[in-house]
ZADO-1210 file (C-alpha; in nm, 4 decimals, padded with zeros to 6 digits):
<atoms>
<atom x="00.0000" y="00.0000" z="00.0000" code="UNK" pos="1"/>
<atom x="00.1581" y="00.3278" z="-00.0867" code="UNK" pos="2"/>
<atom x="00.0954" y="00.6563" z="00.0943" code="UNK" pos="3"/>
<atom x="-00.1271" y="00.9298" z="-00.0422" code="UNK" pos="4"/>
<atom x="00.0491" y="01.2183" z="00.1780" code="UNK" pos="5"/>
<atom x="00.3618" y="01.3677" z="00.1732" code="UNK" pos="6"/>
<atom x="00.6323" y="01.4526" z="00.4539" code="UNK" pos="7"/>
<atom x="00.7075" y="01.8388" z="00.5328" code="UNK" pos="8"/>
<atom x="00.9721" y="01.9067" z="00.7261" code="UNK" pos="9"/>
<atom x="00.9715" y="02.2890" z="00.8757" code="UNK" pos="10"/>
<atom x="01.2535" y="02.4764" z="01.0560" code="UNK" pos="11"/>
<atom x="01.1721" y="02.5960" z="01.3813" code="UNK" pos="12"/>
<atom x="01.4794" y="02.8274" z="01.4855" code="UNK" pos="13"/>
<atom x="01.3701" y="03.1258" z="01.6459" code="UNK" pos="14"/>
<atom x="01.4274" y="03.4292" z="01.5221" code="UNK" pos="15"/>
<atom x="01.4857" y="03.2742" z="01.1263" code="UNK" pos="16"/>
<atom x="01.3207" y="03.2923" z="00.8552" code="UNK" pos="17"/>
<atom x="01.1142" y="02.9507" z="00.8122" code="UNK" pos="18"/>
<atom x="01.2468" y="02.7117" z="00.5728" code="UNK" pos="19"/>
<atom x="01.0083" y="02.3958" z="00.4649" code="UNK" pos="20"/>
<atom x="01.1085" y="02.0631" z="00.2677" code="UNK" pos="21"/>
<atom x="00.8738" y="01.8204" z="00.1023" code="UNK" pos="22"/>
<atom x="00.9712" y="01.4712" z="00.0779" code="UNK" pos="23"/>
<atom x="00.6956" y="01.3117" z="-00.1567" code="UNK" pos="24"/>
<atom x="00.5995" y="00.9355" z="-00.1088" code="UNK" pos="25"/>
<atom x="00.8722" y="00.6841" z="-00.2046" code="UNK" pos="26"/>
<atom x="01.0951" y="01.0154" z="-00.1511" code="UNK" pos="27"/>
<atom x="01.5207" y="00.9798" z="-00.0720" code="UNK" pos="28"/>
<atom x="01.6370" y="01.3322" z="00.0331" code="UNK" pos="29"/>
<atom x="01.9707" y="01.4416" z="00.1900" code="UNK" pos="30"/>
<atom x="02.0357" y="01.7581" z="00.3873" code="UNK" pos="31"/>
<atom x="02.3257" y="01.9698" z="00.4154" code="UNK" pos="32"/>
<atom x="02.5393" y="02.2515" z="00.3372" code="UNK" pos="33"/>
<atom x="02.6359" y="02.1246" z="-00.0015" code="UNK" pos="34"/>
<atom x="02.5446" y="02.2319" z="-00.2994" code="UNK" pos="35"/>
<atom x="02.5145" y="01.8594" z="-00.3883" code="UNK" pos="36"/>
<atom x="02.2432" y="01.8277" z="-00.0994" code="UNK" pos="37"/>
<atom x="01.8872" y="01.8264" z="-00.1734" code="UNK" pos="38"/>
<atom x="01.7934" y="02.0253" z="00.1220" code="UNK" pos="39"/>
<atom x="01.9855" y="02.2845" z="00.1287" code="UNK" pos="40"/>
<atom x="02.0084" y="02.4671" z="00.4787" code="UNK" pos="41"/>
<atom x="02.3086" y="02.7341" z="00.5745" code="UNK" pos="42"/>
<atom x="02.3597" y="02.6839" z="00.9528" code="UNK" pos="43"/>
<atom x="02.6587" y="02.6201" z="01.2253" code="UNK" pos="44"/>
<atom x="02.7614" y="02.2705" z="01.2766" code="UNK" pos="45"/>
<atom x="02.5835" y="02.0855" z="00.9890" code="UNK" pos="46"/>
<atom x="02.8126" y="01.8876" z="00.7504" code="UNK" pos="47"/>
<atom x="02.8406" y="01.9263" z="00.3619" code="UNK" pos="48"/>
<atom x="02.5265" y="01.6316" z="00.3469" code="UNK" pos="49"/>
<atom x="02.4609" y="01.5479" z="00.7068" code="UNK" pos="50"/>
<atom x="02.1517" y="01.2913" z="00.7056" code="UNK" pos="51"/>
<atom x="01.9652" y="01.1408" z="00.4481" code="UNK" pos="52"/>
<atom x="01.5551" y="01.1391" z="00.4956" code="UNK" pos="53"/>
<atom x="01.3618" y="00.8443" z="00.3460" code="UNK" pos="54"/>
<atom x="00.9792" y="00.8162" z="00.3315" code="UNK" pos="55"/>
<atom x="00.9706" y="00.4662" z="00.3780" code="UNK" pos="56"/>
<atom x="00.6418" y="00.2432" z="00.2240" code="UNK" pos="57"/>
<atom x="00.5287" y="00.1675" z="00.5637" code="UNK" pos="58"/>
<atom x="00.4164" y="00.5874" z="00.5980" code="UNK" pos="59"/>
<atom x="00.6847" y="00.6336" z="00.8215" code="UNK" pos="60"/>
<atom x="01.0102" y="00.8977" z="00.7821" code="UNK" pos="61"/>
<atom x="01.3301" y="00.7600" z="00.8366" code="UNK" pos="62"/>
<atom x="01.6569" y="00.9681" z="00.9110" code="UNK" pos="63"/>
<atom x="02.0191" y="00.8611" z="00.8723" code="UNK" pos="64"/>
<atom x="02.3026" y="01.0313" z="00.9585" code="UNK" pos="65"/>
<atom x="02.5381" y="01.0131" z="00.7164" code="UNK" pos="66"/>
<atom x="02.8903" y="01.0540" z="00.9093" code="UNK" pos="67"/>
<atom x="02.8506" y="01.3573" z="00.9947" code="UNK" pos="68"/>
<atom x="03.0988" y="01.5595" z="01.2683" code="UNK" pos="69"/>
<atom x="02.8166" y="01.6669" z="01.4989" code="UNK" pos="70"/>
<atom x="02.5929" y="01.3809" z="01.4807" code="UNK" pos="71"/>
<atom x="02.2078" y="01.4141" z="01.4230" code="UNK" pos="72"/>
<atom x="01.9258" y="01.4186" z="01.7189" code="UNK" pos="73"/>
<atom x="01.5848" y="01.3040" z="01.7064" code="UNK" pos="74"/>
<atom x="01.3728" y="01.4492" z="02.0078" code="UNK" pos="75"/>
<atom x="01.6998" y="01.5000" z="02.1877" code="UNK" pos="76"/>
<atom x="01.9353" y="01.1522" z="02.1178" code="UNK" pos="77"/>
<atom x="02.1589" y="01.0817" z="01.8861" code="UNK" pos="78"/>
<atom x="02.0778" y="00.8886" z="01.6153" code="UNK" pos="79"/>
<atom x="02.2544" y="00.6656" z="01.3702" code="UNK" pos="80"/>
<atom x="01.9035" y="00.6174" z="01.1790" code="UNK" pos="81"/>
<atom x="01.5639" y="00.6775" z="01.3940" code="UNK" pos="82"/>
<atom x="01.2389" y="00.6178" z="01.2130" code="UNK" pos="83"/>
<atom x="00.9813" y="00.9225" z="01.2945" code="UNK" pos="84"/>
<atom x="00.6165" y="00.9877" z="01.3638" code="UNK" pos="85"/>
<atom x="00.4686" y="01.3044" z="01.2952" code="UNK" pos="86"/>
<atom x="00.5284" y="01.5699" z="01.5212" code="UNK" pos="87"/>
<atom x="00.9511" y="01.4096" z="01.6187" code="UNK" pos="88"/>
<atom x="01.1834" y="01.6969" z="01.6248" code="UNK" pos="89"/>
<atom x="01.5222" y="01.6451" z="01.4496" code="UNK" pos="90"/>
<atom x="01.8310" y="01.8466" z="01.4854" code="UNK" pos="91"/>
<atom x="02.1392" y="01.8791" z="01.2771" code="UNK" pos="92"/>
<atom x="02.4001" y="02.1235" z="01.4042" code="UNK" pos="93"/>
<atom x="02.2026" y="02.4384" z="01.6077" code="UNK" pos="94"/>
<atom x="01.8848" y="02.3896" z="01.3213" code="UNK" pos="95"/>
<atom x="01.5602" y="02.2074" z="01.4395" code="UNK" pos="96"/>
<atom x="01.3183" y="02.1077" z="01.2022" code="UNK" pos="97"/>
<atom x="01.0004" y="01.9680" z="01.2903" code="UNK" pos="98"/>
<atom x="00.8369" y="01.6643" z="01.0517" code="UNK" pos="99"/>
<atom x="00.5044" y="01.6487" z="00.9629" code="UNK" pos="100"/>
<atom x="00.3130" y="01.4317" z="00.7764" code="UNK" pos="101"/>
<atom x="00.0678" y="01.6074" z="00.5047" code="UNK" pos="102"/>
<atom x="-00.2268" y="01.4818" z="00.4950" code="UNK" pos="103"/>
<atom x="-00.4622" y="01.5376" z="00.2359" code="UNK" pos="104"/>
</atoms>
């Protein structure tokens, strides 16, 4: 069964401007400083691609962190790869973003 909704992910750094990422069903995504990244975010302490974001069949997000130096958090641990719910709060470097599912 595939999903019919997508996965936003929304910064939530105060005193930002907003940034927001759709990952669409089926969707591989990495995020980073790069150039190369698909999410592209300019922030302290988040590697060139720092985590890779996978909406997985089952409707769930995973994360991975891809090696980077300051590790990614999900709701406050560090991960190596954490599947999320709607509503987890990830953090790479000093950005949060919170993920959402979007749901038609």
């Amino acid at each position: 069964m595939t999903a019919d909704f997508m996965w936003i992910l929304r910064t939530v750094n105060e005193g930002e401007p907003e940034q927001t990422f759709r990952i669409l069903p089926g969707g591989i995504r990495t995020l980073g400083r790069a150039v190369g990244a698909d999410f592209i975010v300019d922030a302290p302490l988040v590697s060139r691609v720092h985590c890779r974001l996978t909406a997985l069949p089952s409707d769930e997000l995973e994360v991975r962190d891809l090696d980077s130096t300051n590790g990614t958090f999900v709701n406050g641990s560090r991960v190596d790869s954490a599947r999320l719910s709607s509503g987890d709060r990830i953090q790479v470097g000093r950005l949060e973003l919170v993920a959402l599912r979007d749901v038609d």
